[in-house]
C-alpha positions as CSV (number, residue, x, y, z in Angstrom):
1,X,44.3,-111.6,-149.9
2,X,43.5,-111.9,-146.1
3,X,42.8,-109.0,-144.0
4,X,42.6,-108.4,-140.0
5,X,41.8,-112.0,-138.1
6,X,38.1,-113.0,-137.3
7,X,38.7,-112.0,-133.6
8,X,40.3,-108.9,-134.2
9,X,37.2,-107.6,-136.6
10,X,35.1,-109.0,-133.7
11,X,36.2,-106.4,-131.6
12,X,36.4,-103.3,-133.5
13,X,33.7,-100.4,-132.7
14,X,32.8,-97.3,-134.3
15,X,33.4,-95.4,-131.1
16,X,36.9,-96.6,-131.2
17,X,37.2,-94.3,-134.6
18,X,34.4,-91.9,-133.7
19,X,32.8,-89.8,-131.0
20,X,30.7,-87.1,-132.9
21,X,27.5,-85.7,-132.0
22,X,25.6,-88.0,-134.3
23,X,27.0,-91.5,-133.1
24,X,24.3,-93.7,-131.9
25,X,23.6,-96.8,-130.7
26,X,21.2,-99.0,-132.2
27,X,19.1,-102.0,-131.7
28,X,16.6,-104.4,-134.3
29,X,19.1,-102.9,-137.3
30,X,18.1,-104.4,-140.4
31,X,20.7,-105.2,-142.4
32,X,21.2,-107.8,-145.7
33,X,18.1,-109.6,-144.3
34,X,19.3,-110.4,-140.7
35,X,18.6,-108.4,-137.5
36,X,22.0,-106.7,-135.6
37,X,22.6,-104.6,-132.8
38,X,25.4,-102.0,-133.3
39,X,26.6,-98.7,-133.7
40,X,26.2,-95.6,-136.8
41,X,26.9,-92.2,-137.5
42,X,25.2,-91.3,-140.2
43,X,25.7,-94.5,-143.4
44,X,29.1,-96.2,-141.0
45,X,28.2,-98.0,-139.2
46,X,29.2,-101.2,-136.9
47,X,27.2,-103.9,-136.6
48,X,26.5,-107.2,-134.4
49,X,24.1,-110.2,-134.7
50,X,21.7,-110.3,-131.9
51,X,22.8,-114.1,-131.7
52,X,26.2,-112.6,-130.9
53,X,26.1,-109.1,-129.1
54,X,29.2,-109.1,-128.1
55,X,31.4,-109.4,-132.0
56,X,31.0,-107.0,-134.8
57,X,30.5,-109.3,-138.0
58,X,29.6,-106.2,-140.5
59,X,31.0,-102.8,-141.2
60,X,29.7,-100.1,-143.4
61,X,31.4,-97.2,-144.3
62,X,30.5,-94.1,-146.1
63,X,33.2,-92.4,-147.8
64,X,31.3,-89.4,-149.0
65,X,31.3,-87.9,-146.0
66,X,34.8,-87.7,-144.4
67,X,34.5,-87.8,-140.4
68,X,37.8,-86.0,-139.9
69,X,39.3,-89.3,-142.2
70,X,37.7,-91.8,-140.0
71,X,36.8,-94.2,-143.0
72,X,40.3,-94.4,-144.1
73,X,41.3,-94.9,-140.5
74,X,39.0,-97.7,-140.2
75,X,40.3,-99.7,-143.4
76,X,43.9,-99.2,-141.5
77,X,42.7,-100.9,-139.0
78,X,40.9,-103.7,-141.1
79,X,44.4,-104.0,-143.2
80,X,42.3,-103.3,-146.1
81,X,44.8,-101.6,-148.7
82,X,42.7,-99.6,-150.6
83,X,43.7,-96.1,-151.5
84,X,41.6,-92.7,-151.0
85,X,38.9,-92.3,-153.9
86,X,39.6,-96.1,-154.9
87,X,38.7,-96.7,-158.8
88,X,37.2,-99.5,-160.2
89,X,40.1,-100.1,-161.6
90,X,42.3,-99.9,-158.9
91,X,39.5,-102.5,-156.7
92,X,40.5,-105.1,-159.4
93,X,43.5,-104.6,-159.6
94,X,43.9,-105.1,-155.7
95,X,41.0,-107.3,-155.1
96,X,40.7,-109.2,-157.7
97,X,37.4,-110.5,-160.3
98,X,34.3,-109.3,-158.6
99,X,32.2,-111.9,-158.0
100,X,29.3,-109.7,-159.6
101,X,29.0,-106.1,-161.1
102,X,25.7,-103.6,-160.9
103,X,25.5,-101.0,-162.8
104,X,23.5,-98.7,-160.5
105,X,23.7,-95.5,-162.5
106,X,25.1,-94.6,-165.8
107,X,28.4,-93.0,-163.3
108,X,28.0,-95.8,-160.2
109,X,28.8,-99.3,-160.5
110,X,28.6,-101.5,-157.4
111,X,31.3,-104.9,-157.3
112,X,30.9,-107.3,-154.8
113,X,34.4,-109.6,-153.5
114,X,34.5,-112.8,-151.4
115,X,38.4,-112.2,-149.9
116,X,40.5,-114.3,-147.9
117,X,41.9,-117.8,-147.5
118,X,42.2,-118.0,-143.4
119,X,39.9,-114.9,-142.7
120,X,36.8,-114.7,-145.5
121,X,34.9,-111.9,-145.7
122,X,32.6,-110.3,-147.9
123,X,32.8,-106.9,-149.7
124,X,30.6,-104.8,-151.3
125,X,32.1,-101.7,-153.2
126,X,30.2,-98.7,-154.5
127,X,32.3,-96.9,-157.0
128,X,31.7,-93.2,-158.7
129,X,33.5,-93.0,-162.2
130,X,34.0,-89.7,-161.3
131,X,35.0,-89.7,-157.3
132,X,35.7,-93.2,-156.7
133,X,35.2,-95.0,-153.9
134,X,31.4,-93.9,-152.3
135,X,30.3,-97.0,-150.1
136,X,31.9,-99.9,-148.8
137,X,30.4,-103.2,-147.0
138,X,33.0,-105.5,-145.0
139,X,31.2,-108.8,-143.7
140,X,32.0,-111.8,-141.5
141,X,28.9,-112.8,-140.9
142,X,28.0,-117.2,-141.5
143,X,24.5,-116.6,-142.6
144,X,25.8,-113.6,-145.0
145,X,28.6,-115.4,-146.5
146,X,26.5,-118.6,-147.0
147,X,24.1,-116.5,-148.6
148,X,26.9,-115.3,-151.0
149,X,27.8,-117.5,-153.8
150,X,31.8,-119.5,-153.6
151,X,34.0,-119.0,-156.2
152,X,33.7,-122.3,-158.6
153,X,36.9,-123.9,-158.5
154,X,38.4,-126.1,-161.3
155,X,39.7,-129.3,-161.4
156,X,43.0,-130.1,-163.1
157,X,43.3,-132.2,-165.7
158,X,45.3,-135.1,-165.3
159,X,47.8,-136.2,-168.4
């Protein structure tokens, strides 16, 4: 499944979903052990390398708190088809096998996805049994996604 191009992800912003009293911008963000620059309202937020100011590479959004549907807006945008209150389930269904599962909580699982053939991102899903989807983590980042492992592949056999 691909999603939105590389340089199309590069140059989405929070503020082009949300304007709220609690947007900020931020600097020295640390984030899956690297340092960005960005943009948050509360748990969303946006964020750049500091090697490269100028493209968003990560995206977190929070879907507990709704922002006037901003969240859903966003994965609109990121041509990310997952529904409101997304099951686990449902995330397999669409996505795929997770690449790993953590059980955070006996009602909160956690499933992390490498998608795309042209466009690969990571994704990092954190599911309620009760509520569905709570948290979600889009990445395009190359020291992120080296970090993550690659699907094994298997050879065919020849007859």
């Amino acid at each position: 499944m691909d999603i939105i191009a590389y340089q199309d992800f590069h140059a989405i912003r929070l503020s082009d979903f949300y304007d709220g009293p609690d947007y900020q911008e931020v600097e020295d963000y640390d984030f899956m052990g690297e340092i960005w620059v960005g943009e948050l309202c509360g748990f969303n937020t946006f964020l750049r390398p500091v090697s490269i100011p100028d493209e968003t590479r990560a995206i977190s959004l929070d879907f507990t708190k709704d922002h006037d549907g901003m969240a859903m807006r966003v994965l609109e945008a990121l041509q990310l088809p997952l529904p409101a209150n997304c099951s686990q389930a449902q995330m397999t269904t669409i996505l795929g096998d997770p690449k790993k599962v953590v059980k955070l909580a006996k009602d909160t699982v956690t499933m992390d996805f490498i998608i795309g053939d042209r466009f690969r991102y990571s994704l990092s899903c954190t599911i309620h049994q009760q509520n569905g989807l709570m948290y979600l983590d889009v990445v395009n980042e190359t020291g992120v996604l080296q970090k993550t492992p690659k699907k094994k592949k298997t050879k065919e056999e020849k007859i």
